[in-house]
N, C-alpha and C positions, 0 to 999 in steps of 0.2 A: 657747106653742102646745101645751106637754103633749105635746111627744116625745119615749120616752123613747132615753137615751144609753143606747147599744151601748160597752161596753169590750170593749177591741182584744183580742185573744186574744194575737196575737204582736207589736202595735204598731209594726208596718210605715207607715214613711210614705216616700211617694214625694214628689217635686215636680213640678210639674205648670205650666209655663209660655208662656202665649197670645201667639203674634205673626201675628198674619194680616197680610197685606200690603196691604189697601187705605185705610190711613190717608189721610184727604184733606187734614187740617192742616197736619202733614207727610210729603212722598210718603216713603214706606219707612222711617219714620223708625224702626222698631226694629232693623234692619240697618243704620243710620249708623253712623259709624266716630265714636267718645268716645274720643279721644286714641288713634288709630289702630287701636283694635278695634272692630267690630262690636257694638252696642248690646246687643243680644240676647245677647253671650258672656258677658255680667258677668253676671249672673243666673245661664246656665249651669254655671259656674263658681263661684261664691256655692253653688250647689249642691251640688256636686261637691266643694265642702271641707271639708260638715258632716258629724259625723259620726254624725248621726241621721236621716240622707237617704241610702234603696238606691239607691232609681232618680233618672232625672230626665227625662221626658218634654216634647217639645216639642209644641205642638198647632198647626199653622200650614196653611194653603190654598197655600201657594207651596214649589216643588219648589227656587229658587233658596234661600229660606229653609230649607229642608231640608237643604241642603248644606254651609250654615255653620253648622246647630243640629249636623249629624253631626263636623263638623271639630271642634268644643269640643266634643265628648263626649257630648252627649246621645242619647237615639232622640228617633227620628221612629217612630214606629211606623203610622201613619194620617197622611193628608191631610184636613183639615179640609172640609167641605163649604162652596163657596162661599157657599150661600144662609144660613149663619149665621155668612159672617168679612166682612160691611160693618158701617156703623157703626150700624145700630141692630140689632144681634144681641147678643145677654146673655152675661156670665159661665155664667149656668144652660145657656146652649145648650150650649156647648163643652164644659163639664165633661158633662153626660148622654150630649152624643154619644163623648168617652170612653169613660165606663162600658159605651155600647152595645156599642162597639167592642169590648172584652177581653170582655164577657158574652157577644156575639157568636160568637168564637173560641173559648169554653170557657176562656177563661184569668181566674185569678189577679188584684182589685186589693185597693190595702190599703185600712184604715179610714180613712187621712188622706192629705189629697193637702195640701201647703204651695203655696199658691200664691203664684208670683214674676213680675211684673208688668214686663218689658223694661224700662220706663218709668223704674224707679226702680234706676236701675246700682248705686250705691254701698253694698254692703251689708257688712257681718262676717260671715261667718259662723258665729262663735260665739255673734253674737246669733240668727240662726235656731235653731241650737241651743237657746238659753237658749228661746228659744219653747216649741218642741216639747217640751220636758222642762216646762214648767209647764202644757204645754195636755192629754196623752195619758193623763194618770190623772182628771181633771178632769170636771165635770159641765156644763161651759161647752159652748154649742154650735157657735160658733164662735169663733175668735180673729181680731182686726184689729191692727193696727198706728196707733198715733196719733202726732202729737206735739202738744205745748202750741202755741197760737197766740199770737204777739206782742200780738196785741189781742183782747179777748175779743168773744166773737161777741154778746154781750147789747149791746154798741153797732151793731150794725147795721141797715140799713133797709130796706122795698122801697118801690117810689114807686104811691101808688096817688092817682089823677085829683090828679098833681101834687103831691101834698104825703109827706111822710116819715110813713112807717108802722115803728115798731118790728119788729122781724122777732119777736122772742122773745116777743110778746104780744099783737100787731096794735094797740097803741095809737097816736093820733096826740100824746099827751104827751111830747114827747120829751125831757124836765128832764132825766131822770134818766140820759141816756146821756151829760152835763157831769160827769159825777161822776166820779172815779177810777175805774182798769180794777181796783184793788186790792179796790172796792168789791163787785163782781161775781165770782162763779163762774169757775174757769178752763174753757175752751172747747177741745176738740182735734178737728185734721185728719186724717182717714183717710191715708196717705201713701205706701204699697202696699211698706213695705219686706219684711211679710211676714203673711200672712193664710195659717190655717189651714180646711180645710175637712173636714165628716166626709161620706162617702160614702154614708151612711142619711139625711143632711138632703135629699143631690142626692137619694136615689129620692123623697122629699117633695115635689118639686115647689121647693125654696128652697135659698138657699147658706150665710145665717147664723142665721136663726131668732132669738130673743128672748130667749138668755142668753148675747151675744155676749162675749167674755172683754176686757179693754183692753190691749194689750202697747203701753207706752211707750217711746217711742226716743227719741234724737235728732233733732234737726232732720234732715229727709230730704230729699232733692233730688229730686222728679218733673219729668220732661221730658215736658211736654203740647206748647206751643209752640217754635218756631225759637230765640226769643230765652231759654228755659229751656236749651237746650243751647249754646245760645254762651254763657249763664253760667257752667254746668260745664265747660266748654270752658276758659274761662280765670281759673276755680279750680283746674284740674287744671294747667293753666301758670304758675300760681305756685305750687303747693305739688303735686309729681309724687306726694309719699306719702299724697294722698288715695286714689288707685288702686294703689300699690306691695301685692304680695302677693296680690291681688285676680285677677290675669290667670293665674296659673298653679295646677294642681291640687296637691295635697298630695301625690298619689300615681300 
């Protein structure tokens, strides 16, 4: 798109983390308790123990959510406006109305906000680190978070009047998805463990723009549905040091 990147003068980056309360999937589901905390603390706290993270901003429409982002450390500094925390409201809404917010008041935001997605609890935070430190000198315009997919997306279909449509081509030839997964390109899921964003993209109107950077992880665990969290549920009851170190702040 031919935007050009702002380097940071002081390289302040904040985190910046969405939980509005009207999930209809699952009701509340970013305030459910993952082995008896509060879904939205892991993220929190993920935050809270990197140490290239000042702030950690909550952005949320419910004053009940407000109360357990202030008990785990974060602000609330704003309530989110109802008419862009249902579910067809954007990342772009939230993040601008942010910015309006502190440009609003005369105050202070950095050039990067890290965003951290309730969704996806189980984080290191030395890998958010390891992020931030390869994205803030960079001419990348955003960063995402991927991992590898167990089966490459070059096998998949969509069905059109009935019959299999390659997705990766629109052919209806489908030979060549009997071939080895070896035989194809690897394929990766966005996985929300950690996405950076620069603050001159939001005034653009976009969030990643078209030299988005690739941070690989590990397989990551997102809870979109009930039965995603009673996975993690009872991964974290067999092995307790998936979350050990994770609940509490460094300092």
């Amino acid at each position: 798109m031919g935007l050009k990147i702002k380097k940071s003068k002081t390289q302040e980056v904040w985190a910046i983390i969405p939980a509005r309360s009207g999930s209809k999937g699952v009701p509340d589901k970013n305030i459910m308790e993952l082995g008896g905390v509060p879904l939205l603390a892991y993220s929190i706290l993920a935050a809270k123990n990197c140490s290239n993270i000042s702030r950690v901003i909550v952005s949320t429409d419910s004053i009940e959510y407000k109360e357990i982002a202030l008990k785990f450390g974060a602000e609330v500094p704003f309530l989110r406006p109802i008419e862009i925390s249902n579910d067809s409201s954007t990342d772009l809404e939230f993040f601008q109305h942010c910015l309006k917010w502190f440009r609003d008041k005369s105050l202070t935001f950095p050039e990067f906000f890290v965003h951290l997605r309730p969704t996806t609890p189980i984080r290191k935070p030395e890998i958010i680190d390891e992020s931030i430190l390869s994205f803030i000198d960079s001419e990348y315009t955003a960063l995402r978070s991927v991992h590898k997919m167990n089966e490459t997306s070059y096998k998949t279909f969509e069905v059109e009047n009935g019959k299999l449509k390659m997705l990766f081509n629109g052919g209806f030839d489908i030979e060549k998805t009997i071939l080895p997964r070896q035989s194809f390109p690897a394929t990766f899921n966005p996985n929300g463990y950690v996405d950076i964003i620069r603050t001159n993209m939001i005034d653009a109107g976009i969030i990643h723009g078209d030299n988005v950077q690739a941070f690989i992880t590990d397989l990551s665990y997102e809870i979109d549905e009930k039965s995603d969290f009673d996975y993690l549920e009872y991964l974290i009851s067999k092995n307790p040091k998936i979350v050990s170190g994770l609940l509490s702040p460094k300092y």
